[in-house]
Structure formats: C-alpha cells, structure tokens
C-alpha positions, 0 to 999 in steps of 0.5 A: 653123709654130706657127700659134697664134703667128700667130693671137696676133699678129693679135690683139695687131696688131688691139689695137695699132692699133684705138684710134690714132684715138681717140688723135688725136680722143679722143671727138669723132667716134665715127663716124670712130673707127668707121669705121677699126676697119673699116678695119683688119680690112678691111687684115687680111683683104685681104692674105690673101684670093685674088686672085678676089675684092675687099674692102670696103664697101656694099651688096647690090642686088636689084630690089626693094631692098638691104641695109643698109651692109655694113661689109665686103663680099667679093664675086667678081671673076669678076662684074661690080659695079653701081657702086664708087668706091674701096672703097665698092661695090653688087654683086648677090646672085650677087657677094656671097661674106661679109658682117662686122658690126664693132662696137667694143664688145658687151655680152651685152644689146646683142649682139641689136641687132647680130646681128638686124641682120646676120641681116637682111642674110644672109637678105636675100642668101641668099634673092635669086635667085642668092644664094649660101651666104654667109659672114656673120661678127659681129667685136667688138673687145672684149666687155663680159661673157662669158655664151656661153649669152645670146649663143647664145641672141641668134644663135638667136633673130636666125636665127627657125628660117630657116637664110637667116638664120644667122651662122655666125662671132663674134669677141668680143673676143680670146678668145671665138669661136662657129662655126655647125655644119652637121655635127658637127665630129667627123663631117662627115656627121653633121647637126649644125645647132648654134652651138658657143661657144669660149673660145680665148685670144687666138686668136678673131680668128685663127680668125675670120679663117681660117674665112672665108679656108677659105670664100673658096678656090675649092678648099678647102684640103686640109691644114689642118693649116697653117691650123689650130692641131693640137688641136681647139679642141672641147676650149675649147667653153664652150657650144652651142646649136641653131637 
C-alpha cells in the first residue's frame, strides 16, 4: 500500500471540492461558502472514523456555560448527547472526544485569532469535570506565508503555559503540518512536551486526518505501518518549540 499516495489524494479531493461553492455564489455569502469547507472535511473524516463515535457540529455544555461553536464535534456514542437535530449537537465534556477549527485561509499574522480561540474551547473541555484528554485540531485549507517559527510561537503563546490549552494537530495548507509532542517521537518514554513543525508535501491533510483516526480507535492500532507513510516525517521537521 503506498500510503503516501493516499494521503496526496485527500489533499487533491480536499483542493478539488473546497471552492465549488464559491463557484456558484462567487463573493455573496462567505458565511455559506464557510460552512461547506466544514462540511467537507466533516464527509472526509466520517467515512473513516469507528462506529463508536459521531461527527458534526456544536457545542460543549457544562452547568456553568458552554464553548464557543465547534466547527467539528466528535463525540462518544456510548454517551447520551443534550440535544441534536441533524448534525447540529450539545454534548457534555465526558462525551466530547476532539474538537477542529476549520479556517478557509490563514496568514502567519491572523493564525493567533484562530488558535486563542480553539485553546479556549480545549481548555474549556479538558478542565470540566469528566473532561477527557481531547483531540483539538486547527485545519486551514491554505495558508498565506509559511514561518513555522511565528505560527509555533502563536500555539505557544495561545496554550499560556496550561497543558488544557494545547493544540495538538495544525494542517495549514496542503503541505505544512505541526503536531504536539508529549514524549520525543523517537523514545516515547522520554517527556518531550514540544510542538514540532513539518513541511511534508501535500500530505498535511493526510496526516492530520490519520492522527485524529489514531486518537479516536478505542484500542490503538498496533501496525501503524499502514497508517503511516515508513519514513518518519522527522526527517521534514522545519522547526520546534516548547510550552
């Protein structure tokens, strides 16, 4: 299986379908054109993630508030949700299993916006009684500059020195890709605690993708060898940073 072809073609059917809304409405209703980008990689993970769990939109409710609109929801099947109608749902912290911000277009200067407010939402739900270690992903679908050393340092200044707050998978485009660390990817029980920056070409989305399928199997795949292109992607790390 050449697993790096397949992650290319996630990125060439993400390129391909990302702006047929736009090519009906042109600049009319950004909005709209917004919400089926969403939609989109909403379909893409949905085929492939485990039965356990559900893909869509909304909110994490606490007694004391909520975050704000998740652009993509996963939560657990095995718990009940507050209320859903269609893909639209409110589930509690214990439900809520990742979390993905999805932005048309970032630059290096407006990439701070977007990840102070998915740091918010992550902290949110991690802090909440029952919350879990969740999967809080940032997916752009192209990125406007590319100085992995600003970007890191917007993630590092989003997170404040709070693990809650982390985010620990970026797409950016179809090439720039950055994965938090917990422990050094060479030996996993080395604490590591690091964002590392890749340039991996166009195979972001596929990774992106793949690492949140990895966090969502109740058992973690044992062969990753089919889920992973064979050589590390270490040898593609353009830059790293700490908390």
């Amino acid at each position: 299986m050449r697993i790096e072809n397949y992650f290319r073609s996630i990125s060439a059917e993400l390129d391909a379908l990302k702006n047929r809304v736009r090519h009906m409405i042109e600049d009319h209703h950004w909005p709209t054109d917004g919400e089926w980008k969403e939609s989109v990689l909403r379909s893409i993970i949905r085929r492939s993630a485990p039965a356990s769990v559900s893909v869509g939109r909304g909110f994490v409710v606490t007694a004391t508030g909520c975050t704000t609109q998740l652009d993509i929801l996963i939560h657990d099947n095995s718990h009940p949700v507050l209320y859903r109608d269609g893909d639209l749902v409110f589930v509690s912290p214990a439900a809520c299993l990742a979390i993905i911000e999805v932005k048309s277009k970032l630059t290096t200067t407006n990439f701070r916006d977007a990840s102070d407010q998915l740091a918010t939402a992550a902290g949110f739900v991690r802090h909440a009684p029952g919350g879990r270690n969740i999967f809080a992903g940032l997916f752009a679908y192209e990125l406007s500059g590319s100085r992995p050393e600003r970007i890191l340092d917007s993630l590092a200044a989003s997170a404040n020195g709070d693990m809650h707050r982390v985010i620990d998978h970026v797409a950016l485009g179809e090439d720039h890709f950055i994965k938090w660390w917990h422990t050094t990817p060479e030996r996993p029980r080395q604490l590591h605690e690091s964002w590392h920056a890749y340039r991996l070409r166009e195979m972001a989305a596929g990774y992106f993708v793949h690492n949140l399928l990895m966090h969502l199997s109740p058992d973690k795949e044992n062969d990753q060898t089919i889920w992973f292109p064979e050589q590390s992607k270490e040898a593609h790390v353009l830059s790293r940073h700490g908390l």
